[in-house]
N, C-alpha and C positions, 0 to 999 in steps of 0.2 A: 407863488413867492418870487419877488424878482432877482435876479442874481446881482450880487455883491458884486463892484468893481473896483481896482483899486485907483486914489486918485492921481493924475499925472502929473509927475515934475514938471513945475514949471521949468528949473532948471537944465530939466533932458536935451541933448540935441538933436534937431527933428533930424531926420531922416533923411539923406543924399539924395540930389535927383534923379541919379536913375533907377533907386530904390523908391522913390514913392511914381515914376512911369509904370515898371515894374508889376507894383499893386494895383496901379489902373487896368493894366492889362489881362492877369491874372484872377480876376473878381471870375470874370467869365467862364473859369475853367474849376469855381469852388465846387460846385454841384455836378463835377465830371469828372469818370472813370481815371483823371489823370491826377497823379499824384507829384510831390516835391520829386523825388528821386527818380520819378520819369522825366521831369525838367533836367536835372541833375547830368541823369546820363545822353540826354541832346545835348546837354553843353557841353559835356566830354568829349563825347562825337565831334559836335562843332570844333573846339578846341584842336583835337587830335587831324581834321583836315587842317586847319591852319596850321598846322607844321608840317606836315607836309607840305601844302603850298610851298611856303618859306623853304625848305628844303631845295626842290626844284632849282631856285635861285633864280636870277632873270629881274626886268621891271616888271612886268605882268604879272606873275606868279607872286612876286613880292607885294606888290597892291591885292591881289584874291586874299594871299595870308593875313595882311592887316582888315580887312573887310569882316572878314571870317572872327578874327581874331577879336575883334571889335562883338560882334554878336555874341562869342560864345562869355566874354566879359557881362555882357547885360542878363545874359542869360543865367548869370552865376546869381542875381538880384534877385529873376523870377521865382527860382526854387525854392530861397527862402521867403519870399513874401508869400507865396502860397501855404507852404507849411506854417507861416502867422495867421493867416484867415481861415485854412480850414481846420486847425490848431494839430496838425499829423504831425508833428514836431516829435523827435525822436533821438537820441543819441547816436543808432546806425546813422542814422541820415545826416545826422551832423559831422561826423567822423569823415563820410561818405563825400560830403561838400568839401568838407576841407583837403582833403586828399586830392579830390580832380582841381582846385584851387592851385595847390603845390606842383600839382603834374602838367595842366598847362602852361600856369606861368614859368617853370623850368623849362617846359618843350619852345615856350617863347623865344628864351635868347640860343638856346643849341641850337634849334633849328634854323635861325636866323643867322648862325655863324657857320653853320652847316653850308646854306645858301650861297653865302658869301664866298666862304671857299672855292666851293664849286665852282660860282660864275665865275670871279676875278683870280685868273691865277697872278702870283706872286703878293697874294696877301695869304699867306696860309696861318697867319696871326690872327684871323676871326674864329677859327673854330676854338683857339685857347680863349680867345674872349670872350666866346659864347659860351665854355664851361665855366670858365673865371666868376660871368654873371649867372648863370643856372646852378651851380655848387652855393653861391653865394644867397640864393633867394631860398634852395632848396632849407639851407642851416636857418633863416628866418624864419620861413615857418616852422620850424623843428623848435626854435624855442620859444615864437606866439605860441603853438601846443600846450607847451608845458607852463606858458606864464598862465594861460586860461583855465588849464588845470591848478592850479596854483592857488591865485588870485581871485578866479571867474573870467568870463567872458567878458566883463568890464576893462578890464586891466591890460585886455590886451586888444582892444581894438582903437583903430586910427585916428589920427586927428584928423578934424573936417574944419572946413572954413567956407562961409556963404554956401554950403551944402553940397560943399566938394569934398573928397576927400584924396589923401593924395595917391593912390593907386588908377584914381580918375585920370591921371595925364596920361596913360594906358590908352583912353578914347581918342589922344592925340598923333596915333600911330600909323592910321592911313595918309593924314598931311604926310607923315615924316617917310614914307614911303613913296608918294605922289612927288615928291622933291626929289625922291630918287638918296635916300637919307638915311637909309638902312645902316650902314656901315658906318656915320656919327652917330646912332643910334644905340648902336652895339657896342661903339667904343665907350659911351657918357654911361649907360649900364657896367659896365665892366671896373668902372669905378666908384659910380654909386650906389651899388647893391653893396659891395664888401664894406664902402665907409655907414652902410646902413645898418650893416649888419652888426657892426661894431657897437651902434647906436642901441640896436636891440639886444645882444649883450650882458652891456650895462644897465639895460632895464630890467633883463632876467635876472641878475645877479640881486638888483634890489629890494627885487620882489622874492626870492629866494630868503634876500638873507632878513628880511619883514617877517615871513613864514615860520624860517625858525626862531626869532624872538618871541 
């Protein structure tokens, strides 16, 4: 008997491009010992060196943490594209992503004001900007959680456009670091996570107040 599929929206939005690299690369590894959550915690790993790099402070150190930073970003695509094909999909492992999700991209901007500090004395206004924007991202995800809880996981994922989505300017972080860009980098975050966050919010709220109706 053949298995039942169901048919695909036309409507759907395909898939970001570094989510369908991702799944090219991942095929390879469906019929091996490796699973989602073993990608999961390399990208953590990954992640977790790139703040430390960025800690360090320096040019040099600052280009390895976006470099890093950049992989352990792609790497967040792999784990779930594997868990779609070998279908090991799971609530731990979901839980699990989004959690190293929240804790990288916070150790992003700390650790990157952290750096700043360190190198350049008499700005010691980067490490409040680098909490400013890591408090700011961490409340974000705190209420994507609970809009997906809420909602589904429809309701609270990004808008994309020509197969971008916007967490992708993310991939533009070694330029900004190669320019030596760190520190306008940290300040443009410092104000656009909290105006983002206000963004998100008002989206919680209205899917909240949809919920109790």
């Amino acid at each position: 008997m053949s298995e039942s599929r169901p048919v695909p929206d036309a409507r759907a939005a395909a898939p970001p491009w570094d989510a369908r690299l991702a799944r090219r690369l991942v095929r390879k590894l469906q019929h091996s010992p490796v699973t989602p959550n073993h990608l999961t915690t390399v990208r953590l790993a990954v992640g977790i060196a790139a703040a430390g790099a960025f800690m360090h402070g320096g040019y040099g150190w600052m280009n390895l943490g976006a470099l890093l930073f950049v992989l352990s970003n792609f790497l967040d695509h792999a784990d779930g594209e594997l868990a779609r094909i070998t279908g090991k999909t799971s609530r731990l492992g979901h839980w699990y992503d989004l959690a190293s999700d929240a804790l990288i991209t916070i150790l992003l901007f700390t650790s990157i004001g952290s750096g700043l500090g360190a190198d350049a004395t008499g700005v010691p206004s980067s490490l409040q900007l680098g909490a400013i924007a890591g408090i700011s991202v961490a409340l974000i995800f705190y209420l994507r959680m609970r809009i997906e809880e809420r909602a589904g996981k429809a309701a609270s994922e990004q808008g994309a456009l020509g197969g971008f989505q916007t967490e992708d300017v993310l991939y533009l972080l070694p330029l900004v670091t190669l320019c030596d860009g760190a520190a306008l980098f940290l300040g443009v975050a410092a104000v656009g996570a909290p105006l983002y966050l206000v963004w998100v919010l008002f989206d919680y709220r209205r899917v909240t107040r949809g919920t109790v109706r």
